[in-house]
PDB file of the backbone (N, CA, C, O) and the ligand in Angstrom, with CONECT records:
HET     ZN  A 101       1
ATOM      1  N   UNK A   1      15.651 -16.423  23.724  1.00  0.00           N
ATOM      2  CA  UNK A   1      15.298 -15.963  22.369  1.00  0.00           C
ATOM      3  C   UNK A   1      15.468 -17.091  21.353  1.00  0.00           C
ATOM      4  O   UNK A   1      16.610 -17.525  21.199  1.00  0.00           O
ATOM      5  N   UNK A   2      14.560 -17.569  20.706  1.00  0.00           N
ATOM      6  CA  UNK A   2      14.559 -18.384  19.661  1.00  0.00           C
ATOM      7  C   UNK A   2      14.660 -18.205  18.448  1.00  0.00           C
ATOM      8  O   UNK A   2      15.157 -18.845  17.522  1.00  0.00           O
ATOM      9  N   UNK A   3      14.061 -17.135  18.560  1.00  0.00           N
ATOM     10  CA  UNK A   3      13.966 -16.020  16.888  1.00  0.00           C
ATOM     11  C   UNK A   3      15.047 -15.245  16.873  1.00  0.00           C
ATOM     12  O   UNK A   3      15.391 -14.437  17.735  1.00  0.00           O
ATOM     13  N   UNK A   4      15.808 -15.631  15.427  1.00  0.00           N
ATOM     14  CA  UNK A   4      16.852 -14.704  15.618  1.00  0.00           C
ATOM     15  C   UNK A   4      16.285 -13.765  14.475  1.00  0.00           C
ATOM     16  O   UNK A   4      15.637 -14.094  13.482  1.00  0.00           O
ATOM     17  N   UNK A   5      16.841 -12.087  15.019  1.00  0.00           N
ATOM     18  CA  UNK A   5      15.877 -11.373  14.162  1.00  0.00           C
ATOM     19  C   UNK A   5      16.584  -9.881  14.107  1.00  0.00           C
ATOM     20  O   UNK A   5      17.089  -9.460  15.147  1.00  0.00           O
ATOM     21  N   UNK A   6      16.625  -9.119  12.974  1.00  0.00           N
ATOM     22  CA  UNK A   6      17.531  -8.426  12.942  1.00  0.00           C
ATOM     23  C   UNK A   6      16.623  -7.365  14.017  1.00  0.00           C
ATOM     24  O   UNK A   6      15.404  -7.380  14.190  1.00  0.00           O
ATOM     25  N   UNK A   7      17.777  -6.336  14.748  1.00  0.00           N
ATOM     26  CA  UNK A   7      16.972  -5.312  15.651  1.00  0.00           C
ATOM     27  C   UNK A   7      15.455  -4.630  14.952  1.00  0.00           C
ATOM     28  O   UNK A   7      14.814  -5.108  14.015  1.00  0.00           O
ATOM     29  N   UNK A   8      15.180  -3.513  15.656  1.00  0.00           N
ATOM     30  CA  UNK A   8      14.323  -2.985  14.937  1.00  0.00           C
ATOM     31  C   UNK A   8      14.778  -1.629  14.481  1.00  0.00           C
ATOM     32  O   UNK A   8      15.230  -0.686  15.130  1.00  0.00           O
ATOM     33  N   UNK A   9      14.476  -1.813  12.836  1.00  0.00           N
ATOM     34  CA  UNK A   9      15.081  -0.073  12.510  1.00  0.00           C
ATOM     35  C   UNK A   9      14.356   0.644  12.088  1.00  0.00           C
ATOM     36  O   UNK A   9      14.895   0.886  11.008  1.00  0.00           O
ATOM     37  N   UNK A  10      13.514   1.192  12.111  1.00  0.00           N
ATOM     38  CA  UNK A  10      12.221   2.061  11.758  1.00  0.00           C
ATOM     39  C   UNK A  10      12.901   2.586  10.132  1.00  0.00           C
ATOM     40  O   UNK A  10      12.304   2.129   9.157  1.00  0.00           O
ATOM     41  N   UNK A  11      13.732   3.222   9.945  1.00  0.00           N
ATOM     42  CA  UNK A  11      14.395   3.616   8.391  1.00  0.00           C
ATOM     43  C   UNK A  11      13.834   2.408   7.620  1.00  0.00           C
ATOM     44  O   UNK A  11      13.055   2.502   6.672  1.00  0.00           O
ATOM     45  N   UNK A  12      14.471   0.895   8.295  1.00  0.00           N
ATOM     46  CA  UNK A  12      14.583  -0.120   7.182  1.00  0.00           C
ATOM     47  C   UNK A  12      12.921  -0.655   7.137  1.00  0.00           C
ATOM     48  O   UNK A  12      12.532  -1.293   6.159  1.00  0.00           O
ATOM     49  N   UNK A  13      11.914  -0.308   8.375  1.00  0.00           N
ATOM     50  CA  UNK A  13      10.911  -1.048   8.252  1.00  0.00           C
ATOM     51  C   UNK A  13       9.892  -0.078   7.602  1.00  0.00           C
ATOM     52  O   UNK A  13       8.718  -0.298   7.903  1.00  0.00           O
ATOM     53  N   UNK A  14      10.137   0.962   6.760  1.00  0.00           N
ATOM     54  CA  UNK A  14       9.434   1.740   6.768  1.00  0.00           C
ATOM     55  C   UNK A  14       9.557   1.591   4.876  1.00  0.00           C
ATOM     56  O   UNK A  14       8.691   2.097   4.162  1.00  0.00           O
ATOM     57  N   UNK A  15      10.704   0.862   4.323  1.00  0.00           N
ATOM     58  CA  UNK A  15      10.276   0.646   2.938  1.00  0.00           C
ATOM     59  C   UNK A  15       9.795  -0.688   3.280  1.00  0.00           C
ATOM     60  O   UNK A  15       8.748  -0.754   2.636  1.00  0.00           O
ATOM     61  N   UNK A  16       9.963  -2.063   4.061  1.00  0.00           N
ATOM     62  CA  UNK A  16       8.703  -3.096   4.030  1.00  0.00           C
ATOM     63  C   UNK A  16       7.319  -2.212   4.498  1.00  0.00           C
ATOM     64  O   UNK A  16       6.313  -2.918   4.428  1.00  0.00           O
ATOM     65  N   UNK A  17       7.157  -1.365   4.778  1.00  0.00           N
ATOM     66  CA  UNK A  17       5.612  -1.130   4.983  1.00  0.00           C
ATOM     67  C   UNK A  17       5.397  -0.429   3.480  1.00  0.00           C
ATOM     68  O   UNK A  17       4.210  -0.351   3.166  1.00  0.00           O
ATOM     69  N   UNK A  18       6.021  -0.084   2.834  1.00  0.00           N
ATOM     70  CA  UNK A  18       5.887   0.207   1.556  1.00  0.00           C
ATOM     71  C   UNK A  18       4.892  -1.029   0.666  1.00  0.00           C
ATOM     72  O   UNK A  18       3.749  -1.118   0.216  1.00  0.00           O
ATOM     73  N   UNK A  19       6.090  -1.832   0.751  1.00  0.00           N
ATOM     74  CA  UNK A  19       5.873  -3.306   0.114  1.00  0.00           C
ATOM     75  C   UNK A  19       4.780  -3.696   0.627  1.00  0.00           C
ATOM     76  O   UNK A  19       3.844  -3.770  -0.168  1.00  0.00           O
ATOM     77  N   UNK A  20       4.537  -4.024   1.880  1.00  0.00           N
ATOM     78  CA  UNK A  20       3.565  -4.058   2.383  1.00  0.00           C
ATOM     79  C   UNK A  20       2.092  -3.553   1.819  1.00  0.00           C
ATOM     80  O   UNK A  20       1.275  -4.398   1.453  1.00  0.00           O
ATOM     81  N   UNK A  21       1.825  -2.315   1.770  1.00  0.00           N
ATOM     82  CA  UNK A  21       0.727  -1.654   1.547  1.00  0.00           C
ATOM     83  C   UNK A  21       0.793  -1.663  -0.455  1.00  0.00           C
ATOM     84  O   UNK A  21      -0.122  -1.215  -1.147  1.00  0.00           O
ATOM     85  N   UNK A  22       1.990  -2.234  -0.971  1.00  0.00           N
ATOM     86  CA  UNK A  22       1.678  -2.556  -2.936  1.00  0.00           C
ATOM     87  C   UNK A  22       1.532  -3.837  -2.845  1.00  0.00           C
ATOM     88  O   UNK A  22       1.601  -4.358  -3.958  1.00  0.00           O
ATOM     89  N   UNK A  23       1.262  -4.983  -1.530  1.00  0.00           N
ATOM     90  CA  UNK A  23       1.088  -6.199  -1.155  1.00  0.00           C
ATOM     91  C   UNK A  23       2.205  -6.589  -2.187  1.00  0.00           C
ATOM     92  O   UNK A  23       1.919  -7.058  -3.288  1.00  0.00           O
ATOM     93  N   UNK A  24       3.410  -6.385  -1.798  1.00  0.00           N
ATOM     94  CA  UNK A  24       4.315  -7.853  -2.316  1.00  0.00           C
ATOM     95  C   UNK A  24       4.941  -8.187  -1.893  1.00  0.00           C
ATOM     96  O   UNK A  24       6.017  -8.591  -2.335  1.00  0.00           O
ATOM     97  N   UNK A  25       4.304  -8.168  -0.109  1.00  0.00           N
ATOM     98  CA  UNK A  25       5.226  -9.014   0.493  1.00  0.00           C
ATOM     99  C   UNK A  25       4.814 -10.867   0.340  1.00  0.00           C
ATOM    100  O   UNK A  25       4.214 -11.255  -0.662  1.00  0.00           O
ATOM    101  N   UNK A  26       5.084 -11.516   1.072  1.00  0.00           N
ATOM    102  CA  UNK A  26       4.326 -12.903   1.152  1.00  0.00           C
ATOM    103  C   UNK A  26       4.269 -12.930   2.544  1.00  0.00           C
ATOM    104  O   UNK A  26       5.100 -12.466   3.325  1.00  0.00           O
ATOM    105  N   UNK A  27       3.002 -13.633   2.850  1.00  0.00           N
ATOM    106  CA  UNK A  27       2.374 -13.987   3.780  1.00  0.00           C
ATOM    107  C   UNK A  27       3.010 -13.882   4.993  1.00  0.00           C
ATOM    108  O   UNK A  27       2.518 -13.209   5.898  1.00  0.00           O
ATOM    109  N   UNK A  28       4.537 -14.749   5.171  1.00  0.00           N
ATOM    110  CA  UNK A  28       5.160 -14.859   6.459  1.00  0.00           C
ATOM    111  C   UNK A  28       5.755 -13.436   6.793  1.00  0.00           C
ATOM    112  O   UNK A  28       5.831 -13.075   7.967  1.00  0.00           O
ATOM    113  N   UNK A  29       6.146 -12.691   5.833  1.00  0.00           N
ATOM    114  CA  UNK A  29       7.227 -11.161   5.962  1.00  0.00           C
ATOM    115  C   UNK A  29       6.008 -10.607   6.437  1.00  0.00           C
ATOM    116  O   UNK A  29       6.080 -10.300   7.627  1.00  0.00           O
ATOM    117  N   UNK A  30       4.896 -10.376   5.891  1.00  0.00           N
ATOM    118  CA  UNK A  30       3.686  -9.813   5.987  1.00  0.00           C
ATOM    119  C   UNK A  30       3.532  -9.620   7.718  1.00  0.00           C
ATOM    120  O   UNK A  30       3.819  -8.596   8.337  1.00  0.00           O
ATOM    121  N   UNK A  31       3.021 -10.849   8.272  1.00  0.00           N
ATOM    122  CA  UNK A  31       2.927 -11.405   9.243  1.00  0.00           C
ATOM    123  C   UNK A  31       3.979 -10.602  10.577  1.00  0.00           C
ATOM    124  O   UNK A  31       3.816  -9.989  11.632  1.00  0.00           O
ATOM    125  N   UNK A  32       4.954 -11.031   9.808  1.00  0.00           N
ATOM    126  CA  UNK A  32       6.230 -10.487  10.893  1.00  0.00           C
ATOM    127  C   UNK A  32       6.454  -9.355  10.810  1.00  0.00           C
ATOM    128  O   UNK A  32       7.427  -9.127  11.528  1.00  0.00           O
ATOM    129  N   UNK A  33       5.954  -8.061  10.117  1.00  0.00           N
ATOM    130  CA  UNK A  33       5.974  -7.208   9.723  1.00  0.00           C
ATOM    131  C   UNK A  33       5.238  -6.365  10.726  1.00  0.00           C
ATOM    132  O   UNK A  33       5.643  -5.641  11.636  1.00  0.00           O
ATOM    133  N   UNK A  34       3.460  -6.821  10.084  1.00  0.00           N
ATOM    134  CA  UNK A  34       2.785  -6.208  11.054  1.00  0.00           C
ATOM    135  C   UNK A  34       2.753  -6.069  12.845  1.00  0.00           C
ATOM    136  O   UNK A  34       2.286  -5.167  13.542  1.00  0.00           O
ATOM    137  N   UNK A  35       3.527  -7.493  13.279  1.00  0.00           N
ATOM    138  CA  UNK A  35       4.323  -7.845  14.562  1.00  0.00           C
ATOM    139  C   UNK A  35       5.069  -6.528  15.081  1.00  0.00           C
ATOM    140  O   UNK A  35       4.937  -5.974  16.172  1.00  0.00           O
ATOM    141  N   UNK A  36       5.922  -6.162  13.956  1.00  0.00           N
ATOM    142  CA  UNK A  36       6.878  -4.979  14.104  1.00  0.00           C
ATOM    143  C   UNK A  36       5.897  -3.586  14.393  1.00  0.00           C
ATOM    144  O   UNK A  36       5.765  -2.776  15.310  1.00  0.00           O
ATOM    145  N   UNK A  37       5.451  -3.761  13.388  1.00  0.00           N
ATOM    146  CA  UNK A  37       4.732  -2.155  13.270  1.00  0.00           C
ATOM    147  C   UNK A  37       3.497  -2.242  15.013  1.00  0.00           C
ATOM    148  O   UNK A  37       3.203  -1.363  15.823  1.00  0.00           O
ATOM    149  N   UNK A  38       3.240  -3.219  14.954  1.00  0.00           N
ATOM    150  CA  UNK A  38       2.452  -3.141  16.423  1.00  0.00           C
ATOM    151  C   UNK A  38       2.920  -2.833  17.643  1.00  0.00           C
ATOM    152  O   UNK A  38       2.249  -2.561  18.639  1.00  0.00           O
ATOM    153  N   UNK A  39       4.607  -2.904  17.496  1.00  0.00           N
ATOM    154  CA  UNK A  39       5.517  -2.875  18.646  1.00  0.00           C
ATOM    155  C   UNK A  39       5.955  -1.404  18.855  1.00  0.00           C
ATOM    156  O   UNK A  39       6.342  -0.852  19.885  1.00  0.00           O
ATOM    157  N   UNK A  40       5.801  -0.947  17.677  1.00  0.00           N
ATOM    158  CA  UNK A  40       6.636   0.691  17.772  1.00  0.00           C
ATOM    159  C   UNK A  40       5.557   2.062  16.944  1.00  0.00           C
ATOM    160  O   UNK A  40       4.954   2.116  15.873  1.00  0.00           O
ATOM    161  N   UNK A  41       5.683   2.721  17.742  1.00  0.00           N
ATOM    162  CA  UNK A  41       5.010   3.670  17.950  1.00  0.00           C
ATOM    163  C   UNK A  41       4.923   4.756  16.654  1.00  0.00           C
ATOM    164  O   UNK A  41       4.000   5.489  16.298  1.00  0.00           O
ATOM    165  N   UNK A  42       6.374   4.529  16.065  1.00  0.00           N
ATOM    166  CA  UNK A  42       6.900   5.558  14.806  1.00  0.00           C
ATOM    167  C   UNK A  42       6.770   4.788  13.468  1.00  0.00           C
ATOM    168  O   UNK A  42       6.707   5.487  12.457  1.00  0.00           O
ATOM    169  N   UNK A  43       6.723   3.445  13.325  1.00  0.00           N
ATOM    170  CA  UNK A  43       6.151   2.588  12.276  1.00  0.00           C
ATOM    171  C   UNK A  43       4.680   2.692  12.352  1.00  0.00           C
ATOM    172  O   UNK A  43       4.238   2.950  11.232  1.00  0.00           O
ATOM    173  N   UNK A  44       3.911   2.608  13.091  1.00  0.00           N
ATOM    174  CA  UNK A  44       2.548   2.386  13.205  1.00  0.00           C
ATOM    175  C   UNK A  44       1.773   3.575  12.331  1.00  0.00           C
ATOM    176  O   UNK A  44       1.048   3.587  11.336  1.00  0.00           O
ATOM    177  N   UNK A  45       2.341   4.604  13.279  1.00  0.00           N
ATOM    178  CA  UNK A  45       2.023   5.683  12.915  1.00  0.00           C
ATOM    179  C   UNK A  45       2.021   6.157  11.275  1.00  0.00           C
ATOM    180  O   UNK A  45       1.203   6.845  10.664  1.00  0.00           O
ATOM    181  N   UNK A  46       3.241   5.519  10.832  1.00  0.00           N
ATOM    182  CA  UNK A  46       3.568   5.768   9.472  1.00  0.00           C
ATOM    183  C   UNK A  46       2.665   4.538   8.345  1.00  0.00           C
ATOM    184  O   UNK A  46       2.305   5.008   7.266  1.00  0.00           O
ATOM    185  N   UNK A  47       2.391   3.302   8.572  1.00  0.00           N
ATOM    186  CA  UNK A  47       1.469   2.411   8.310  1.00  0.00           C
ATOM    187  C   UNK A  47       0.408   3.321   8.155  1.00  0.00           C
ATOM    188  O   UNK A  47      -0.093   3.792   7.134  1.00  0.00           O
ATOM    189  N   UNK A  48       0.117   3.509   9.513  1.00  0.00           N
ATOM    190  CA  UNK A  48      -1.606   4.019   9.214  1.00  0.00           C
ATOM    191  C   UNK A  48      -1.913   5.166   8.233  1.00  0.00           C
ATOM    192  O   UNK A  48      -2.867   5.090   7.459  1.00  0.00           O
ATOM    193  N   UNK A  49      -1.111   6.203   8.275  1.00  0.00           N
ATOM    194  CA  UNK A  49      -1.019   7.568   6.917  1.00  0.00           C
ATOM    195  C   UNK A  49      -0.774   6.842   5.800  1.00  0.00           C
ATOM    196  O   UNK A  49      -1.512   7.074   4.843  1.00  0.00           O
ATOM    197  N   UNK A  50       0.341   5.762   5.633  1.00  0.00           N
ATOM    198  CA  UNK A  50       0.235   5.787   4.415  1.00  0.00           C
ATOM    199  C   UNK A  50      -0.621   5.125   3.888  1.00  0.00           C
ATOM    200  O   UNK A  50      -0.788   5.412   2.703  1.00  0.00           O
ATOM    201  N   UNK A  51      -1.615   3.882   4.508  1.00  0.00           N
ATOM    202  CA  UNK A  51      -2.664   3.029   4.353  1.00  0.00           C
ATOM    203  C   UNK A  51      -3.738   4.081   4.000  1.00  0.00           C
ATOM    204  O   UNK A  51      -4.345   3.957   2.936  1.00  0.00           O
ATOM    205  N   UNK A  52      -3.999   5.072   4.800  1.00  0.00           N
ATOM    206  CA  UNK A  52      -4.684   5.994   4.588  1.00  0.00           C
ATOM    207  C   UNK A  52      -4.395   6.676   3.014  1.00  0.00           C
ATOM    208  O   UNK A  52      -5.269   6.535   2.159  1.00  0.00           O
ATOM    209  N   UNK A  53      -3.486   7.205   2.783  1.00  0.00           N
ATOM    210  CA  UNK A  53      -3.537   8.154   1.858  1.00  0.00           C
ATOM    211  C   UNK A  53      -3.172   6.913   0.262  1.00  0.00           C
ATOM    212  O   UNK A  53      -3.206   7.441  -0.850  1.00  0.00           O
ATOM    213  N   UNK A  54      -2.878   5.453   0.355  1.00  0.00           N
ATOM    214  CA  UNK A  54      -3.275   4.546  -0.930  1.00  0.00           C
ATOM    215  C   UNK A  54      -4.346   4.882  -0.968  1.00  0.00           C
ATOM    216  O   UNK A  54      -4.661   5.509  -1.979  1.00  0.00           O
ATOM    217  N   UNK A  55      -5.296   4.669  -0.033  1.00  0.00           N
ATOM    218  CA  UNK A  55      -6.686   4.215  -0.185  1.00  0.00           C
ATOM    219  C   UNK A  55      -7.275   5.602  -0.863  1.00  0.00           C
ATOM    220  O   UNK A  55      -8.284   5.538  -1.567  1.00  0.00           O
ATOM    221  N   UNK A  56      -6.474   7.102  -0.575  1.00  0.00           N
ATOM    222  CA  UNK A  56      -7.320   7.326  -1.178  1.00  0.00           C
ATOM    223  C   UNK A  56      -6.957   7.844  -2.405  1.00  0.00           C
ATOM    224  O   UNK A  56      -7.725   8.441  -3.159  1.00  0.00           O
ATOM    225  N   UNK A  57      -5.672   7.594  -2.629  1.00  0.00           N
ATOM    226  CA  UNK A  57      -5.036   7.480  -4.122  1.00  0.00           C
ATOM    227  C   UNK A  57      -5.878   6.778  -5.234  1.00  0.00           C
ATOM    228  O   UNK A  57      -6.270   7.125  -6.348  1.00  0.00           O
ATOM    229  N   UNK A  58      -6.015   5.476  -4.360  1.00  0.00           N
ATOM    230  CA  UNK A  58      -7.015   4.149  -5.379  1.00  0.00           C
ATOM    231  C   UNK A  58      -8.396   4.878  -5.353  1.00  0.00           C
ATOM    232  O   UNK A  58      -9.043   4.891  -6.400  1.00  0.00           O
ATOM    233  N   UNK A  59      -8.861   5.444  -4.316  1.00  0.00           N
ATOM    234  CA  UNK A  59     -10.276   5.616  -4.485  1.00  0.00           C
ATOM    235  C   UNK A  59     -10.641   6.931  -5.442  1.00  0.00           C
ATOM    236  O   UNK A  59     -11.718   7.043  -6.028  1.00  0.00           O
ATOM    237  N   UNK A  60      -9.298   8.143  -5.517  1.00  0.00           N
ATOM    238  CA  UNK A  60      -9.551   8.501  -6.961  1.00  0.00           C
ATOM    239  C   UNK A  60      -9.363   8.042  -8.125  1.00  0.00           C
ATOM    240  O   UNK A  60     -10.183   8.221  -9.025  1.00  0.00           O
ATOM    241  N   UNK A  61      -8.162   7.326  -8.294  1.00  0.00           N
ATOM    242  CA  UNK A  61      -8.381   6.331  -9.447  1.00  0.00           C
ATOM    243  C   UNK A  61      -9.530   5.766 -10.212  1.00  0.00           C
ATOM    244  O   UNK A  61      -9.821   5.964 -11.391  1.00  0.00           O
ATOM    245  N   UNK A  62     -10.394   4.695  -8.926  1.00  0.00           N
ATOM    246  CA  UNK A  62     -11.609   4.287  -9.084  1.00  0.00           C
ATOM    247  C   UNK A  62     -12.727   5.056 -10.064  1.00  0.00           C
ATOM    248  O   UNK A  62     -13.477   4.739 -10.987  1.00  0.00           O
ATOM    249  N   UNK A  63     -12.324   6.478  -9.168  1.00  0.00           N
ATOM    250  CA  UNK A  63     -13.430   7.637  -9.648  1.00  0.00           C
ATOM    251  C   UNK A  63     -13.155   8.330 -11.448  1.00  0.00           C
ATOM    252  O   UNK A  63     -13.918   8.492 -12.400  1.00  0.00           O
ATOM    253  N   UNK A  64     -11.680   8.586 -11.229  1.00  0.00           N
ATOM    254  CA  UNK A  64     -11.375   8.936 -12.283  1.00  0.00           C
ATOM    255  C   UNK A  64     -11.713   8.036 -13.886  1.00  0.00           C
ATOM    256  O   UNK A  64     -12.200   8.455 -14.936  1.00  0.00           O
ATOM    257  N   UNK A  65     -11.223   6.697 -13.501  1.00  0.00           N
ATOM    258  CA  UNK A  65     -11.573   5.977 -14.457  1.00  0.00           C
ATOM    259  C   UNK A  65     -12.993   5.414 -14.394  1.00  0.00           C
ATOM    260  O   UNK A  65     -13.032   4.399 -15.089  1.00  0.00           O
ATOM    261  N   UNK A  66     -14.380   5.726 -13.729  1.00  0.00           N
ATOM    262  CA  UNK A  66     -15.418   5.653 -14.084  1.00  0.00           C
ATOM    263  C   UNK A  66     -16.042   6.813 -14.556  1.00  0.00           C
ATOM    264  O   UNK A  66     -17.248   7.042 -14.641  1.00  0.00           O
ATOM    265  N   UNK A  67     -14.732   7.782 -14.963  1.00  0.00           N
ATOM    266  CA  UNK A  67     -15.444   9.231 -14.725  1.00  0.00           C
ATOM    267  C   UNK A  67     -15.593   9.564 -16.766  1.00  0.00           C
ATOM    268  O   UNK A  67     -15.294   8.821 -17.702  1.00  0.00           O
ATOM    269  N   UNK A  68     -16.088  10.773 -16.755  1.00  0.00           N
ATOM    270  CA  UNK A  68     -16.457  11.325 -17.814  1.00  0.00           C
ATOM    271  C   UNK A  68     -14.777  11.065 -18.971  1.00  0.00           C
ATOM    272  O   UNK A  68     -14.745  11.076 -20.202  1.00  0.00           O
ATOM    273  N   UNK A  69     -13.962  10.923 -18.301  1.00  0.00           N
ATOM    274  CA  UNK A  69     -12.770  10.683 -19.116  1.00  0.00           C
ATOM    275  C   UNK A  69     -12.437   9.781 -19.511  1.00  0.00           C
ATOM    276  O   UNK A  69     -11.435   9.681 -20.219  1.00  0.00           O
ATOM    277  N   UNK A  70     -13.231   8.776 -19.149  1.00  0.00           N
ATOM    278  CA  UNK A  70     -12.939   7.037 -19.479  1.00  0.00           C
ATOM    279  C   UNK A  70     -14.171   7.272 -20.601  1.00  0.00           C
ATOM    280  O   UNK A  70     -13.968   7.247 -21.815  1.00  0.00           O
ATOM    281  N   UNK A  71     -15.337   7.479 -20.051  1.00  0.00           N
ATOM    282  CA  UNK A  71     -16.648   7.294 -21.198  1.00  0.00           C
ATOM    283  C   UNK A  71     -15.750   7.495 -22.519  1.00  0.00           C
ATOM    284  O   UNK A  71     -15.276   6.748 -23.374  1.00  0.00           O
ATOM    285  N   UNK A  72     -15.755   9.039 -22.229  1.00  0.00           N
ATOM    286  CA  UNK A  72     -14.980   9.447 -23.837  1.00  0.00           C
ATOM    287  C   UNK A  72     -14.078   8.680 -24.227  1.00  0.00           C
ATOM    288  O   UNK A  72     -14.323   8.110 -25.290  1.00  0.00           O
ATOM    289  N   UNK A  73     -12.835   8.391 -23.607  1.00  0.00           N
ATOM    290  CA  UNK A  73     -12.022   7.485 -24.604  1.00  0.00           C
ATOM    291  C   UNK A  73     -12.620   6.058 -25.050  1.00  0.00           C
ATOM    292  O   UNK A  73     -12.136   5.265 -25.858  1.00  0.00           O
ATOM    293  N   UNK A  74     -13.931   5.938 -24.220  1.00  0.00           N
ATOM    294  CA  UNK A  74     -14.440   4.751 -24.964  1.00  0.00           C
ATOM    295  C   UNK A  74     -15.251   5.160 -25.771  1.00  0.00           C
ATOM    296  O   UNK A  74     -15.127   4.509 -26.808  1.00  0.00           O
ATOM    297  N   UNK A  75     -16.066   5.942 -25.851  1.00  0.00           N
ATOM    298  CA  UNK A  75     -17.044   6.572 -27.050  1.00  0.00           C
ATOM    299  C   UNK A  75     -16.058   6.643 -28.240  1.00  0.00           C
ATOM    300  O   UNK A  75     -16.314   5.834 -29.133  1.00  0.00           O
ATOM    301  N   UNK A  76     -15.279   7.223 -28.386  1.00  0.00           N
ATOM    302  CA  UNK A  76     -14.201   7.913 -29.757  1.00  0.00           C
ATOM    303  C   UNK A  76     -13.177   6.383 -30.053  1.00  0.00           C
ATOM    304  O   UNK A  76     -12.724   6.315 -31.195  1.00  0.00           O
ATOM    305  N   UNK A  77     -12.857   5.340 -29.203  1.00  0.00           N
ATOM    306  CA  UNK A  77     -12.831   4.079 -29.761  1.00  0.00           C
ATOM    307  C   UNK A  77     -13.753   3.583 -30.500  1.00  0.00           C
ATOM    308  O   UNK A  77     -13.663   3.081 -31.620  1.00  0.00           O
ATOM    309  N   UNK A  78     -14.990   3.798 -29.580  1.00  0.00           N
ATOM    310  CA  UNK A  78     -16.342   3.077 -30.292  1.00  0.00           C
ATOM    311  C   UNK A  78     -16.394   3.225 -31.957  1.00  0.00           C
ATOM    312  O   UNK A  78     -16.486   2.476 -32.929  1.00  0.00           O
ATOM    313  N   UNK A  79     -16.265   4.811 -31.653  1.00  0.00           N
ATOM    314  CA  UNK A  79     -16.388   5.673 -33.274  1.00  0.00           C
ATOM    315  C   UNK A  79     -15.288   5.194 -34.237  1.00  0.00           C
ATOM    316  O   UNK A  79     -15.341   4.794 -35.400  1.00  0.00           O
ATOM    317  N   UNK A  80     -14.443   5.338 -33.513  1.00  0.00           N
ATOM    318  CA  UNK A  80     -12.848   4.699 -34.484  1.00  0.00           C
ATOM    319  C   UNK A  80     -13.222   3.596 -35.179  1.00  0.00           C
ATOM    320  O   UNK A  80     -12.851   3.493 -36.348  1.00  0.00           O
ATOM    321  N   UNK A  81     -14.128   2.447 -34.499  1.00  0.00           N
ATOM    322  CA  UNK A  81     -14.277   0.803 -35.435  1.00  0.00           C
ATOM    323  C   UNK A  81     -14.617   1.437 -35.969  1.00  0.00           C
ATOM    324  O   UNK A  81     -15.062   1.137 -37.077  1.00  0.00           O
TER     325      UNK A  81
HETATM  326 ZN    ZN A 101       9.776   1.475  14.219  1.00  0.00          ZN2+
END
């Protein structure tokens, strides 16, 4: 073993997949991270739902703020100048 590396704890790797998926990890944690989550069955699992359910957090977001509720607060700015 060359890598010294703390065991694996699914509790502790499960707020880096947090970090992970608000990207602030850096590159190398990143890296060694996804290593982890490829190895175990109960991280992976939890990666993929929660990758799943950002995406579709952001993708209402997306919607919301192109939606009829953004126009208006920009129309009634418009009006405000
Ligand atoms: Zn795990």
């Amino acid at each position: 073993m060359n890598h010294i590396r703390p065991p694996h704890n699914c509790n502790e790797l499960v707020k880096d997949i947090s970090l992970l998926l608000d990207g602030e990890l850096d590159r190398h944690t990143e890296n060694m991270l996804r290593e982890e989550i490829e190895k175990c069955d109960v991280c992976n699992q939890y990666y993929k739902s929660h990758a799943a359910y950002k995406m579709n957090v952001s993708q209402k977001i997306t919607r919301m703020s192109c939606g009829e509720n953004f126009k208006d607060s920009l129309r009634s700015k418009i009006r405000g100048l």
